[in-house]
ROFIDO-511438 format. One record per residue (C-alpha): x, y, z; residue number from 1. Coordinates in nm, 2 decimals, decimal comma, m for minus. Last residue first. Layout:
REC     east    north       up   resi
REC        X        Y        Z    NUM
...
***
This chain:
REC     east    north       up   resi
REC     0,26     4,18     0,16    158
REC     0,38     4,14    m0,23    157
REC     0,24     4,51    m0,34    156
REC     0,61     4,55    m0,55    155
REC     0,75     4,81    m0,32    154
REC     0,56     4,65    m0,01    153
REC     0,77     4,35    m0,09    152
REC     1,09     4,56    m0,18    151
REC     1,03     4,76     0,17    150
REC     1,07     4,39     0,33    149
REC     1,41     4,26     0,12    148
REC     1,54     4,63     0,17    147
REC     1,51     4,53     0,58    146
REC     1,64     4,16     0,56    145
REC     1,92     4,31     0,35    144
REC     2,00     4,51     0,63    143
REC     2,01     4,27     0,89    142
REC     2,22     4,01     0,65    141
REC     2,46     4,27     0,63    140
REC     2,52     4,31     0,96    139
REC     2,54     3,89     1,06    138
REC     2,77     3,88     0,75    137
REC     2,99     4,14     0,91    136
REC     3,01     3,87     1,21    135
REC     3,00     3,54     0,95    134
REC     3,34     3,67     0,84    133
REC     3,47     3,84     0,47    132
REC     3,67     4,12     0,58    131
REC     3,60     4,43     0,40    130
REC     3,91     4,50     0,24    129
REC     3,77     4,52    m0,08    128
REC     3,63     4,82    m0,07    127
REC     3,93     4,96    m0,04    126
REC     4,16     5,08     0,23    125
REC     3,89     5,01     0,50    124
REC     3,87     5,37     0,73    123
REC     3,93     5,35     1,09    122
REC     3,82     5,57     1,40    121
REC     3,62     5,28     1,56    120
REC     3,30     5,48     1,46    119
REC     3,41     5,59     1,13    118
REC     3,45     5,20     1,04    117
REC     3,13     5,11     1,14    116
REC     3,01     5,40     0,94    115
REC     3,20     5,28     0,65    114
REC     3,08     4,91     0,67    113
REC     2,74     4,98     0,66    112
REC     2,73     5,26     0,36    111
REC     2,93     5,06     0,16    110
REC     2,71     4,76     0,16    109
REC     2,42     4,94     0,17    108
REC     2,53     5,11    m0,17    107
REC     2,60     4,82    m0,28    106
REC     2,28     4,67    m0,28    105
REC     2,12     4,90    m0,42    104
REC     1,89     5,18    m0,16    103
REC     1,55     5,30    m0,14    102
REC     1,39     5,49    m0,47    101
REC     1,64     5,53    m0,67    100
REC     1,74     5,16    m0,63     99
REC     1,39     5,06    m0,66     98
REC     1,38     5,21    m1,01     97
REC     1,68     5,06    m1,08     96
REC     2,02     5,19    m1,13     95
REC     2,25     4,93    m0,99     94
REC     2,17     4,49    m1,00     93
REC     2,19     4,36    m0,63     92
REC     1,83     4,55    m0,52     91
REC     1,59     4,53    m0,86     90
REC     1,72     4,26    m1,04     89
REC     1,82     4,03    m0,72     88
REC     1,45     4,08    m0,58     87
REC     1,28     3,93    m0,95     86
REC     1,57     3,69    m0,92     85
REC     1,53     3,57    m0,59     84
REC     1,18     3,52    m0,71     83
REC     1,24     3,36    m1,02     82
REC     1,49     3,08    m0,85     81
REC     1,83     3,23    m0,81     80
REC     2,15     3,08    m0,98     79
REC     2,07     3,05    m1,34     78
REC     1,99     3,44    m1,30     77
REC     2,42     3,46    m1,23     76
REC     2,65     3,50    m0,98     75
REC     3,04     3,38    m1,13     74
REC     3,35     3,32    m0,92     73
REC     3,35     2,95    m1,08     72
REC     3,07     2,88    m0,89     71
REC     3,23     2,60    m0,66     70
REC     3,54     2,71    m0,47     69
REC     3,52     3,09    m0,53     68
REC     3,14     3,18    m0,48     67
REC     3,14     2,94    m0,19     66
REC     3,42     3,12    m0,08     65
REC     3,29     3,42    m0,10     64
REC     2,97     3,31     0,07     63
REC     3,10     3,16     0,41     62
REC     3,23     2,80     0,46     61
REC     3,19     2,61     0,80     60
REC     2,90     2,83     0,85     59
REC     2,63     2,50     0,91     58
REC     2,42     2,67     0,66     57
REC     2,74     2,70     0,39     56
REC     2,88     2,35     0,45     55
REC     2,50     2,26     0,38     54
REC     2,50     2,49     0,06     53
REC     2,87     2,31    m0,06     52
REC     2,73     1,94    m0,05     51
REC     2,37     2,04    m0,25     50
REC     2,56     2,26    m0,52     49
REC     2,47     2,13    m0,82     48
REC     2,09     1,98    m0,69     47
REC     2,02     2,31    m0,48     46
REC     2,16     2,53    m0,82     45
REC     1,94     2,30    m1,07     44
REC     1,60     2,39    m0,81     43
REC     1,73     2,75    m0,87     42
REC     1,81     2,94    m0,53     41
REC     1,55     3,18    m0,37     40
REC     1,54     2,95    m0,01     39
REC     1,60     3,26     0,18     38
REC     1,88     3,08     0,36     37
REC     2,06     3,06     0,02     36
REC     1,93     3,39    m0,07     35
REC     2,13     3,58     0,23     34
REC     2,46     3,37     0,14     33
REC     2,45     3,46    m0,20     32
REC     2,40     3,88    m0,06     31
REC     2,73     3,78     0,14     30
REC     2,90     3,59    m0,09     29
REC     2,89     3,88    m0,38     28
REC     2,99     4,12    m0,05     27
REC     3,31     3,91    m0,03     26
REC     3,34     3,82    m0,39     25
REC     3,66     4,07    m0,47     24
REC     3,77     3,91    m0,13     23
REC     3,78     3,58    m0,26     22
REC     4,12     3,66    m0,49     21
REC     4,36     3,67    m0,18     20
REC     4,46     4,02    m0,09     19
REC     4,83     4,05    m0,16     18
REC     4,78     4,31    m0,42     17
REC     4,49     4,54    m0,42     16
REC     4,24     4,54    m0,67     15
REC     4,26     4,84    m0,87     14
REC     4,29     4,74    m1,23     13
REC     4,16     4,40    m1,27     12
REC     4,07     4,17    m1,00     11
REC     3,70     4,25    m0,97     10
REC     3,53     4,16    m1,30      9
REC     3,68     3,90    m1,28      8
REC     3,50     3,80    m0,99      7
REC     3,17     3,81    m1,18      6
REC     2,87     3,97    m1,08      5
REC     2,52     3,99    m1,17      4
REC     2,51     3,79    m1,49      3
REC     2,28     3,72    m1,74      2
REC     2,16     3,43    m1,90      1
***
């Protein structure tokens, strides 16, 4: 079982001090967050997590923390039903054929938040200083909502 992304994977190195550990799983959260509503999480994932995904729908948590609290800081195939998978491996996971072709996942991701950035005059630190809140959610989701559509026409699914 593979996995996409792994907070771990984020606190080495670089990752600035003083920001609390969730926000190396901000943008993790956000694309969890977007399949949770999409209904493209495992049958095993719905029955593990059943408590946690309603705090999730009713926005008392928000993905990151999710991630944090009861995933272990781990996104993995086991996760995702075979559809959210089949999306997740060409848009989440880099250097695709789709990703060539339209956009990855975090390249949207950076892309969004740096030009709403520019256009308040600001520029995020890092990457991780993205703040993880149901308003940049509510951008993100947009977007993914878009890739999600040119991925069905991608892959002759409309």
């Amino acid at each position: 079982m593979s996995k996409y992304d792994d907070a771990s994977w984020h606190y080495g190195g670089d990752f600035p001090e003083g920001l609390p550990e969730k926000n190396g799983v901000t943008h993790t959260g956000m694309f969890l967050n977007w399949c949770i509503e999409k209904d493209f999480v495992s049958t095993e994932f719905k029955e593990d997590t059943e408590e946690e995904i309603e705090k999730l729908k009713r926005r008392e948590i928000t993905g990151a923390e999710f991630i944090i609290d009861s995933m272990d800081g781990k996104f993995s195939e086991y996760d995702l039903n075979d559809f959210g998978n089949a999306f997740a491996k060409d848009y989440y996971v880099d250097e695709t054929d789709f990703t060539d072709r339209f956009s990855s996942f975090a390249t949207d991701y950076l892309n969004l938040f740096d030009s709403i950035a520019e256009e308040s005059n600001y520029e995020y630190e890092t990457f991780y200083h993205i703040e993880d809140s149901y308003e940049n959610y509510n951008l993100m989701k947009q977007i993914i909502d878009h890739r999600f559509e040119e991925w069905k026409e991608y892959k002759s699914l409309n």
